[in-house]
Every structure is written in structure tokens, then in C-alpha cells.
C-alpha positions in Angstrom: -5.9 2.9 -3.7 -5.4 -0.7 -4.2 -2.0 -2.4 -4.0 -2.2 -6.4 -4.5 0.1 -8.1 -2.3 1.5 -12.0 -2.5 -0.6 -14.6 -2.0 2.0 -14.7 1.4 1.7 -10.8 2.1 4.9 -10.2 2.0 5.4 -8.6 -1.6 3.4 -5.8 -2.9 2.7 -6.6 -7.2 3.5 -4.2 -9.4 -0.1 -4.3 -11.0 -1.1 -1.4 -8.0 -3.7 1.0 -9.1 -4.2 4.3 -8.2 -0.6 4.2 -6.0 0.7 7.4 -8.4 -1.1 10.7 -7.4 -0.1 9.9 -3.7 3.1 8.7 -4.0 3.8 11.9 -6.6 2.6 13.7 -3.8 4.4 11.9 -0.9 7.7 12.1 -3.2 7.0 16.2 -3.8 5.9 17.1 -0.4 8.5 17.1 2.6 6.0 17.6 5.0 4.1 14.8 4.4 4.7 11.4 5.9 2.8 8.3 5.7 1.5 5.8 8.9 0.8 2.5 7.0 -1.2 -0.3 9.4 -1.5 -3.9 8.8 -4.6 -5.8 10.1 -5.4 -9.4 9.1 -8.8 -11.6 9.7 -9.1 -13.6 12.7 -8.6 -17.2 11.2 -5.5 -18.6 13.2 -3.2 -17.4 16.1 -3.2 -14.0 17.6 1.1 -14.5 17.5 0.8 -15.1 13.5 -2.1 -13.2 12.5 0.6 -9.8 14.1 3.2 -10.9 12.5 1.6 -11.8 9.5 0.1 -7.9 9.8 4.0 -6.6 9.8 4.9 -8.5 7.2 2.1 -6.4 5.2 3.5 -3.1 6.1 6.7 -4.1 5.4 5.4 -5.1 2.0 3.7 -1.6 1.3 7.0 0.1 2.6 9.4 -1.5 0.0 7.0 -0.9 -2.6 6.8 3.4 -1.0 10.9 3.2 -0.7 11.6 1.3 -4.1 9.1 4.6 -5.4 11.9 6.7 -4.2 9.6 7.8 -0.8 12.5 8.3 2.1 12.3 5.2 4.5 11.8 7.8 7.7 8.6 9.3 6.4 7.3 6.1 7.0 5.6 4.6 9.9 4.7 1.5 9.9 2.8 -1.3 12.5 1.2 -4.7 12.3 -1.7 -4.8 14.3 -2.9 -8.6 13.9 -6.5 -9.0 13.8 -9.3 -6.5 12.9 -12.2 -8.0 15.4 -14.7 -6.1 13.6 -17.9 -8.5 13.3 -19.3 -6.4 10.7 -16.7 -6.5 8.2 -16.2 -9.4 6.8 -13.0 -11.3 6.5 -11.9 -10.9 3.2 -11.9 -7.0 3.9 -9.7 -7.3 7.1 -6.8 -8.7 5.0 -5.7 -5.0 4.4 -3.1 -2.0 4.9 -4.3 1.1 5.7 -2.4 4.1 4.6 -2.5 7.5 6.1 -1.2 10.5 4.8 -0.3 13.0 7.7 1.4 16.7 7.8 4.5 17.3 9.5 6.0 20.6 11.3 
């Protein structure tokens, strides 16, 4: 699934591809529930680079609410930076999503 955000991160574009099978099924599906994380690179400040990571999440869960997805099946946390030396940066820059089953 690829959802482009702002150059800022803080506005998901509404050029996504691949958001509709999962959000159909979020939207159908009361059990399920989403855990979005944000991660950035580790250019700058630990302090901006979290933040930075929230604002990510908060951009993937206006873009899951304005889909009609209720706002508490949605976890969401900014992480800051993925330290991962194999990855490189520009694959960092990301939200994960994770669908998960509730009782």
C-alpha cells in the first residue's frame, strides 16, 4: 500500500494506491482495528525526528477517518528514528500499518 504524504508529512495526497481493499475491509469489519507507526531517518534531532514521526500518523489517520474508518479503531504512535543501518534512509521515512483482530 502506498500513501504519499506532503513534502512536510503532515498531509496524506489523495493520489494513494492500493489504500481501497483495506480500508473496504477496515470500514466492513468491526473487529478489525488498525496500529499505524511512524518512523523517520536519522538526519536531525531525536526531539524532531518523534515528532516529525507523529505528525505522519496523524497524517494516515485523517486520511483512515475522512474514509469513514471510526477514529477509536485507530492506534497510532510516532517512533522517531528507524536506526536500522541496513535500510537506507529514504525507506525509513514511512508509516507502517497493521491490521489487527479484536474480541
Amino acid at each position: 500500500m502506498t500513501l504519499p504524504l506532503s513534502d512536510s508529512g503532515t498531509e496524506a495526497r489523495r493520489e494513494g494506491h492500493g489504500t481501497g481493499p483495506w480500508v473496504k475491509e477496515l470500514k466492513g469489519n468491526e473487529k478489525l482495528a488498525v496500529e499505524l507507526e511512524g518512523y523517520t531517518d536519522p538526519i536531525g534531532n531525536a526531539e524532531y525526528n518523534v515528532q516529525l514521526s507523529q505528525h505522519r500518523v496523524e497524517a494516515v489517520r485523517r486520511f483512515l477517518v475522512t474514509q469513514g474508518v471510526e477514529q477509536l479503531r485507530i492506534l497510532s504512535i510516532g517512533l522517531g528514528p528507524l536506526l536500522d543501518p541496513a535500510t537506507p534512509n529514504e525507506k525509513k521515512r514511512r508509516v507502517t500499518v497493521k491490521l489487527m483482530l479484536t474480541e
